[in-house]
C-alpha positions, 0 to 999 in steps of 0.5 A: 155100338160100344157094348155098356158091360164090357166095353166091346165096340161091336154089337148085333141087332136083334130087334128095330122097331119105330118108338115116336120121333125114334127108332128103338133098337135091341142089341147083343154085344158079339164078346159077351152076350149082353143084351141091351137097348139103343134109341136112334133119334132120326134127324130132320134138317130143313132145306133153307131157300136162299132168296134172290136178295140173298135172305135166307129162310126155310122151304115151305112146301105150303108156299111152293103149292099155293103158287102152283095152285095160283098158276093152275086155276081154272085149268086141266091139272089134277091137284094130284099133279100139283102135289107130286111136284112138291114132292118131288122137289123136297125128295130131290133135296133130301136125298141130295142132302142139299142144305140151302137151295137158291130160289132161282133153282127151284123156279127152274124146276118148277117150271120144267115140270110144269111145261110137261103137265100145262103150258099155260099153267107153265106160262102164268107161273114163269110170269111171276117167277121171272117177273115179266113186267112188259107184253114182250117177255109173255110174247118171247116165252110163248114163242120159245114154247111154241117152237118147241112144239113145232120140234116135236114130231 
């Protein structure tokens, strides 16, 4: 950080404290001595969800948890569950530092989360996600997770 008396580009921090949608901190300039005060503006840019018409719009955490609601009704699947999921979604992104998502990828995470949480929950909301229009598809998906029990000693 330049320093505002001298010019120095180098400075220490004495103190950082969080001040509202900022972090506030006090520097010491290393060549003079001089103290002075910086505010850090911390920068929140949303994840966009690239939908499968190829629009683009903002996550919505809100929307992801309404679905995941829809798809556990009625079953054994704490709300707590529900939410670490869409936690962990956004975190996944954030720290990533993924600016736009297709709609299709967090599907698939979704429901490779669920699957280890609530087969049926994993079952209604592939239903929707993929858009199963015919018994058969219900009738491969069960089968496939069927299997997949069959593999697990």
């Amino acid at each position: 950080m330049k320093c505002p008396g001298c010019g120095y580009n180098d400075s220490k921090v004495i103190d950082s404290r969080p001040a509202e949608n900022r972090i506030r901190r006090r520097r010491e300039c290393l060549k003079c001595a001089e103290r002075f005060t910086t505010y850090e503006i911390i920068e929140d840019m949303p994840v966009m969800v690239v939908k499968k018409d190829k629009t683009i719009e903002p996550f919505d955490s809100e929307k992801l948890m309404k679905g995941l609601l829809r798809a556990t009704i009625k079953r054994p699947v704490k709300l707590k569950a529900v939410e670490n999921i869409v936690e962990d979604i956004q975190a996944d992104f954030k720290n990533n530092l993924q600016r736009e998502v297709d709609s299709e990828k967090i599907g698939e995470i979704v429901l490779r989360k669920l699957k280890d949480i609530d087969r049926v929950a994993y079952v209604r909301f592939a239903s929707v996600y993929r858009e199963f229009d015919d018994v058969e598809s219900f009738i491969k998906v069960i089968s496939e997770l069927s299997s997949e029990i069959e593999e697990t000693p």
